[in-house]
ROFITOR-87326 format. One record per residue (C-alpha): residue number from 0; residue in three letters; y, z, x. Coordinates in nm, 2 decimals, padded with zeros to 4 digits. Layout:
BEGIN
<atom NUM,ala,<Y,Z,X>>
...
***
This chain:
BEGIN
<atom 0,unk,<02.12,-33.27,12.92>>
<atom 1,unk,<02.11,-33.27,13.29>>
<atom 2,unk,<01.72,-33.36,13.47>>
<atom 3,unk,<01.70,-32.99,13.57>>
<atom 4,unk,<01.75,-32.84,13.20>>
<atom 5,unk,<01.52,-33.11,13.05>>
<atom 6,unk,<01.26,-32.94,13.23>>
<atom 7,unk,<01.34,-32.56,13.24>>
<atom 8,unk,<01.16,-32.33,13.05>>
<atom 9,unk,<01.28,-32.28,12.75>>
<atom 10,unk,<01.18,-31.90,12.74>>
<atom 11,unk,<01.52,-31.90,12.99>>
<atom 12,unk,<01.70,-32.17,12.92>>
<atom 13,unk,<02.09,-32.14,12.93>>
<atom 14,unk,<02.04,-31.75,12.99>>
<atom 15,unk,<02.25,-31.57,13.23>>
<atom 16,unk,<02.01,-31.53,13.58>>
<atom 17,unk,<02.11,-31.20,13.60>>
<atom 18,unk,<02.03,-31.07,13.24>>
<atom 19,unk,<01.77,-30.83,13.22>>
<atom 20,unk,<01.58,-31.07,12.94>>
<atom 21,unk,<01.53,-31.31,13.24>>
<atom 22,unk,<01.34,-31.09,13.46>>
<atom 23,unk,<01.13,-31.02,13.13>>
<atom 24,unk,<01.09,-31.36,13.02>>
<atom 25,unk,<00.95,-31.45,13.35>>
<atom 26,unk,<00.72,-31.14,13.35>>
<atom 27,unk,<00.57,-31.33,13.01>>
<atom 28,unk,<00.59,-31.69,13.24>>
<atom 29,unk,<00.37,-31.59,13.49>>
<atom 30,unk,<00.13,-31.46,13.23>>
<atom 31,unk,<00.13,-31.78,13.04>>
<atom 32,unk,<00.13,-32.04,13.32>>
<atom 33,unk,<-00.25,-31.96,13.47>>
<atom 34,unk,<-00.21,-32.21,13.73>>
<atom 35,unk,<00.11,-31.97,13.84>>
<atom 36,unk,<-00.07,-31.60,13.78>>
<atom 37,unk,<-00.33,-31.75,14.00>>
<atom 38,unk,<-00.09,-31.79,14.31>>
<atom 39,unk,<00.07,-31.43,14.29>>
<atom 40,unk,<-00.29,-31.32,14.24>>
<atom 41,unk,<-00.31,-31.47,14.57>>
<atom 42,unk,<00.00,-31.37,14.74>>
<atom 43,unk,<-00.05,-31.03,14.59>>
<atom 44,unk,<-00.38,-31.01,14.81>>
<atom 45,unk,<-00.25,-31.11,15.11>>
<atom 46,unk,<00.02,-30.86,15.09>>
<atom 47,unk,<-00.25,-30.58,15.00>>
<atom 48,unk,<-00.47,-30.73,15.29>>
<atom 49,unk,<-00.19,-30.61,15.53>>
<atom 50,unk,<-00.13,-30.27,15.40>>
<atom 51,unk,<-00.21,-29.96,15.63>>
<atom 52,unk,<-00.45,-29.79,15.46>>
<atom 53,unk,<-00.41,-29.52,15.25>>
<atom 54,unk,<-00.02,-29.48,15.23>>
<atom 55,unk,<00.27,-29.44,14.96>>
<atom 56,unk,<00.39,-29.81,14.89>>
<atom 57,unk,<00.73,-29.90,14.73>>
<atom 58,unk,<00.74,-30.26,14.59>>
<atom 59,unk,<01.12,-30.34,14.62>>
<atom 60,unk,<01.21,-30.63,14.32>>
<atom 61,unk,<00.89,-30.59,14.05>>
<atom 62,unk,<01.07,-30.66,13.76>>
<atom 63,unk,<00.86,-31.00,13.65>>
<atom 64,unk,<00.56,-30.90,13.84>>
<atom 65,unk,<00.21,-30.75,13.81>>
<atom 66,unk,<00.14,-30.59,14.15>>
<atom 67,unk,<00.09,-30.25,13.99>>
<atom 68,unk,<-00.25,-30.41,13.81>>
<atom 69,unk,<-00.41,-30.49,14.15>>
<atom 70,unk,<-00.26,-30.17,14.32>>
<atom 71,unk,<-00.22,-29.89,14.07>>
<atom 72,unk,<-00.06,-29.64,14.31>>
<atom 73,unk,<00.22,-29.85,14.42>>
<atom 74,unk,<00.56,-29.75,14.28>>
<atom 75,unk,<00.80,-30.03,14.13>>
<atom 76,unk,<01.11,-30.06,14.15>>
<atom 77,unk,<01.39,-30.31,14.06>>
<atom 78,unk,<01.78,-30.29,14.08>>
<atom 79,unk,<01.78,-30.23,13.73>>
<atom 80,unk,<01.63,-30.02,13.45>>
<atom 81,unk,<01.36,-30.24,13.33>>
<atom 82,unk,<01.03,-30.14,13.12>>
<atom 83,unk,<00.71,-30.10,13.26>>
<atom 84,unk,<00.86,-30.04,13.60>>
<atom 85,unk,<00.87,-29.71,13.75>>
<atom 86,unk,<01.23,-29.66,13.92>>
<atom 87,unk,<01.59,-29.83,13.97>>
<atom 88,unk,<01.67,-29.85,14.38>>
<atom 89,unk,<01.91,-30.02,14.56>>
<atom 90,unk,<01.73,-30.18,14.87>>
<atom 91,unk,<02.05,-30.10,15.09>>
<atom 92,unk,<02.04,-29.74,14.97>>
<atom 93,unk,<01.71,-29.63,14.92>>
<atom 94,unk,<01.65,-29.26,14.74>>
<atom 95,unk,<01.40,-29.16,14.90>>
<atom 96,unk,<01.35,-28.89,15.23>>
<atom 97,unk,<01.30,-28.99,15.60>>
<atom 98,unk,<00.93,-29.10,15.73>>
<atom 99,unk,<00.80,-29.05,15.34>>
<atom 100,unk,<00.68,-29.44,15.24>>
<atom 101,unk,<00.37,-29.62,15.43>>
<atom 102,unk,<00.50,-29.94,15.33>>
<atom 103,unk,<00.76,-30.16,15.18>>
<atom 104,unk,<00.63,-30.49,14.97>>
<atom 105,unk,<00.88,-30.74,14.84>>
<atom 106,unk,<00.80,-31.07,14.67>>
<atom 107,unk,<01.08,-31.39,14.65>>
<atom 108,unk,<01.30,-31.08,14.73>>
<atom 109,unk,<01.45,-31.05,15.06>>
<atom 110,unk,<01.65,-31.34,15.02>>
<atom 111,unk,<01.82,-31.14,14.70>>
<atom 112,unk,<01.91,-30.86,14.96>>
<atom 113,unk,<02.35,-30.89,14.97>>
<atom 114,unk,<02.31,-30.67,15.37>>
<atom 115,unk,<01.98,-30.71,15.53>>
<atom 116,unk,<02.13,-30.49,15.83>>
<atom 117,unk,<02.17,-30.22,15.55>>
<atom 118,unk,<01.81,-30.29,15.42>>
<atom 119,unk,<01.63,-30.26,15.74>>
<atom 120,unk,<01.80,-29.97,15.83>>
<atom 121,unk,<01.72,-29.79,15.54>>
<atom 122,unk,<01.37,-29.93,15.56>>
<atom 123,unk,<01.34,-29.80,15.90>>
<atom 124,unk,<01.44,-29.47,15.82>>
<atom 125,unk,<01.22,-29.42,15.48>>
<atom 126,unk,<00.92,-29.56,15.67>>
<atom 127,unk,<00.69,-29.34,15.91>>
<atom 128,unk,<00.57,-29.44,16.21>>
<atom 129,unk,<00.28,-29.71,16.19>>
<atom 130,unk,<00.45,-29.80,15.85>>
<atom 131,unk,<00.53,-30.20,15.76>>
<atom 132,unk,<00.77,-30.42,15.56>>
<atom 133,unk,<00.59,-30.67,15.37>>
<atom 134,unk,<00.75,-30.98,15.28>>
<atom 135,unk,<00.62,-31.36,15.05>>
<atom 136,unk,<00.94,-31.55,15.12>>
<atom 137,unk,<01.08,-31.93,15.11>>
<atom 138,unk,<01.04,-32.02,15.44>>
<atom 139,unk,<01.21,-32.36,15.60>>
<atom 140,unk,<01.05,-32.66,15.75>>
<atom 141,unk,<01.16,-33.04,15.69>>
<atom 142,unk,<00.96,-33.08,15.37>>
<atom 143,unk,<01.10,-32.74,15.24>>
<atom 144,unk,<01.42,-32.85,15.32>>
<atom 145,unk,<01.45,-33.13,15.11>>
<atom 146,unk,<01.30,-32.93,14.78>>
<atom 147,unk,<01.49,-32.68,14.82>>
<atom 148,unk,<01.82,-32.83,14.84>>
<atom 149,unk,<01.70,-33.08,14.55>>
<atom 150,unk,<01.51,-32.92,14.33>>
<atom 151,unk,<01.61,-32.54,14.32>>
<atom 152,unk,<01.87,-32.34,14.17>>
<atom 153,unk,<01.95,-32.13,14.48>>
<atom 154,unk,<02.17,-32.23,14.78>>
<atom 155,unk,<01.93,-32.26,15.10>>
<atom 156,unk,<02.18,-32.27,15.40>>
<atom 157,unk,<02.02,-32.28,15.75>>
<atom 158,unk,<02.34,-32.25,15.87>>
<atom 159,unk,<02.48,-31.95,15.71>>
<atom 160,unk,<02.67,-31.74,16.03>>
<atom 161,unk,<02.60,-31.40,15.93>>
<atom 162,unk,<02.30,-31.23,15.77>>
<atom 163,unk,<02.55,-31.10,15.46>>
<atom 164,unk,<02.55,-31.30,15.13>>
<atom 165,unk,<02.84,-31.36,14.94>>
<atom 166,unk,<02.98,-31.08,14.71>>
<atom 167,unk,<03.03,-31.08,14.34>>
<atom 168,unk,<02.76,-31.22,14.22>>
<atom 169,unk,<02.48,-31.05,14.05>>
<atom 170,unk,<02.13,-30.95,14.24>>
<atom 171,unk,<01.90,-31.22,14.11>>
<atom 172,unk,<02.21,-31.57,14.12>>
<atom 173,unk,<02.30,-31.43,14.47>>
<atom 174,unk,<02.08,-31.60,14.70>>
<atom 175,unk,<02.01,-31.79,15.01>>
<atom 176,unk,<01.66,-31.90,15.00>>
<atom 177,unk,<01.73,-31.96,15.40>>
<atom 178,unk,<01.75,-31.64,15.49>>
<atom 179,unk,<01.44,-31.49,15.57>>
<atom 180,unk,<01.41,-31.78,15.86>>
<atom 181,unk,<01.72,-31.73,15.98>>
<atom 182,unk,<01.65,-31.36,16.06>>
<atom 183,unk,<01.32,-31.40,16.15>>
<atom 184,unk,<01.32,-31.72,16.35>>
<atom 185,unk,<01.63,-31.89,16.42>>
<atom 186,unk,<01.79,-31.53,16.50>>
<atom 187,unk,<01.49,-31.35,16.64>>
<atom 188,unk,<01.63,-31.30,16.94>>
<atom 189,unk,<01.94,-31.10,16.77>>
<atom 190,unk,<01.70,-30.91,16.49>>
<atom 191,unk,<01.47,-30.79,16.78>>
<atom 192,unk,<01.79,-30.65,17.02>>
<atom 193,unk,<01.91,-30.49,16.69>>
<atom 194,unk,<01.63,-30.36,16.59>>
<atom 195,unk,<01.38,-30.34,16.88>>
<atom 196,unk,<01.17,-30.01,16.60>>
<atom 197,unk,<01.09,-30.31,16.45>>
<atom 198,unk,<00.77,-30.55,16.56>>
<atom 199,unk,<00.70,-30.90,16.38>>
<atom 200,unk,<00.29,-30.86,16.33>>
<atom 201,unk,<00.23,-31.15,16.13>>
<atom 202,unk,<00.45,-31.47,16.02>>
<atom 203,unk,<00.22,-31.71,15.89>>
<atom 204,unk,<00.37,-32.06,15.71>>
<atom 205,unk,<00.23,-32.12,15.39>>
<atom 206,unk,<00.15,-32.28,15.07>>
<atom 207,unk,<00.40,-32.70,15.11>>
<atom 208,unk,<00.24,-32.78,14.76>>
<atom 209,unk,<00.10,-32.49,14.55>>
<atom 210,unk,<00.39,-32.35,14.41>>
<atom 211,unk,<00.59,-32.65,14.38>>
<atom 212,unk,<00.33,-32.82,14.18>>
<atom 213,unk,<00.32,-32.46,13.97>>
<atom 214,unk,<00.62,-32.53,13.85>>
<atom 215,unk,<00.72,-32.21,13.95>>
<atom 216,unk,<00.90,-31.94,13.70>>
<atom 217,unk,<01.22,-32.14,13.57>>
<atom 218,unk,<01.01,-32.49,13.44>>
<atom 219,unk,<00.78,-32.55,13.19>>
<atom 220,unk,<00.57,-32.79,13.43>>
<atom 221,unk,<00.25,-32.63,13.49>>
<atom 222,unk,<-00.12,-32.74,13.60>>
<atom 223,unk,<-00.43,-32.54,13.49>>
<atom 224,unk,<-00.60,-32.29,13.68>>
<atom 225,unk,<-00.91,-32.54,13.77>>
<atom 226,unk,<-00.68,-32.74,13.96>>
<atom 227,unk,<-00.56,-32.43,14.19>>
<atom 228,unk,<-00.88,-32.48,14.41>>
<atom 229,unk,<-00.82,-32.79,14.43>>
<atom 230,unk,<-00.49,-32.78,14.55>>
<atom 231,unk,<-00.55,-32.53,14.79>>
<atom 232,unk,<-00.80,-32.70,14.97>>
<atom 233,unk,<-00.56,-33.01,14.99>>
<atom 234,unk,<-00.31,-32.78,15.17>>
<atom 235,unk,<-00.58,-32.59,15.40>>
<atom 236,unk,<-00.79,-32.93,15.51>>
<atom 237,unk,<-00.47,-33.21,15.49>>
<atom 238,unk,<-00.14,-33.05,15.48>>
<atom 239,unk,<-00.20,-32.74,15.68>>
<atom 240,unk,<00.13,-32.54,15.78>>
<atom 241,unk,<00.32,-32.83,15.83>>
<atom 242,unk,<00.54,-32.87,15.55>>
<atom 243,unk,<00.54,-32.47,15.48>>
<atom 244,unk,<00.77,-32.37,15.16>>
<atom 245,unk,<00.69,-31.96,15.17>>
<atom 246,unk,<00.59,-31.75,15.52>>
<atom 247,unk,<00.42,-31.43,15.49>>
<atom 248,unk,<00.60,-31.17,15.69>>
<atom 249,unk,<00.49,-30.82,15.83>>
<atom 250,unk,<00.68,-30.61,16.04>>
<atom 251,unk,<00.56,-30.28,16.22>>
<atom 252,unk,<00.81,-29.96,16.25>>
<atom 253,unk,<00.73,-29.82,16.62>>
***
């Protein structure tokens, strides 16, 4: 047994990333790992925090999440049929009609996304003016870096040329955990000619030790919720946003 599957949850252990049960099984995860619900309570916030008010939102990706408790007239959506979530979309093809949606929310899900170029065009079309794309992402620094590229399952490559990921995989094993800082930071220059609609509002570094020490959806490692506080303090007062793992990410449609 390798070090990564003597430590993997056994709710998903030796299942197929890309199996429906998965995104299930990690809905119940959350639930059960308190330390965990308690950070996407969190993230949840700050997404809702940065909503324009009183707008249609689509949540792109909600399959293992609980947005919908915290926000009851957002509508769900994942790329497939799922229960408890409200409609299948494709991010790249979006069914619904110009200037309709307020906002788009996405958690640990642009990095999924196979054409960003297609995404955000799509996004900019659905969403009226004043609306925003709301993003929780990995994010890189040095410390993220090394996690990452040791103690994850996805590829994170900061040197990937193009913003396309590699075809023929499914939507949840194609990945590159890089991605949202290579469009947003190390090609910032390029997203902003491309598409100038666009303004970056907010890209704040966050959490170097919360989620890690979670032990995030795919491991049975977990902490209780007492020690959340805790932890958070440690990263607000010591660590700060220099070893950032996540960003949060808002963009503005002119």
């Amino acid at each position: 047994m390798t070090r990564w599957a003597s430590i993997s949850h056994p709710l998903t252990r030796g299942m197929d990333l890309d199996d429906v049960r998965v995104t299930l099984a990690r809905r119940e995860i959350i639930q059960r790992k308190k330390f965990l619900k308690t950070l996407y309570n969190e993230w949840y916030r700050m997404l809702k925090d940065n909503l324009p008010a009183d707008e249609r939102v689509l949540e792109i990706g909600s399959g293992a999440g609980f947005l919908k408790n915290l926000l009851p007239s957002v509508i769900t959506s994942e790329v497939f049929a799922i229960p408890g979530v409200d409609r299948v979309e494709d991010a790249c093809r979006l069914d619904f009609p110009n200037d309709s949606l307020g906002a788009i929310v996405m958690l640990d899900v642009f990095h999924h996304i196979r054409d960003v170029r297609a995404f955000l065009i799509e996004a900019r079309r659905v969403l009226c003016q004043g609306g925003r794309i709301l993003m929780i992402e990995p994010w890189r620094s040095r410390w993220s870096s090394v996690i990452y590229r040791n103690l994850h399952h996805e590829p994170f490559d900061t040197d990937a040329a193009d913003w396309r990921l590699p075809s023929g995989g499914g939507p949840l094993s194609t990945a590159n955990g890089a991605l949202p800082w290579i469009v947003f930071e190390r090609d910032r220059d390029q997203f902003e000619a491309e598409f100038p609609e666009f303004s970056i509002v907010k890209l704040e570094p966050l959490m170097p030790l919360a989620y890690l020490v979670s032990g995030g959806v795919g491991t049975q490692v977990s902490l209780p919720r007492s020690m959340y506080r805790p932890v958070r303090i440690l990263e607000n007062k010591v660590v700060r946003g220099r070893g950032a793992m996540f960003a949060l990410i808002v963009l503005e449609r002119a």
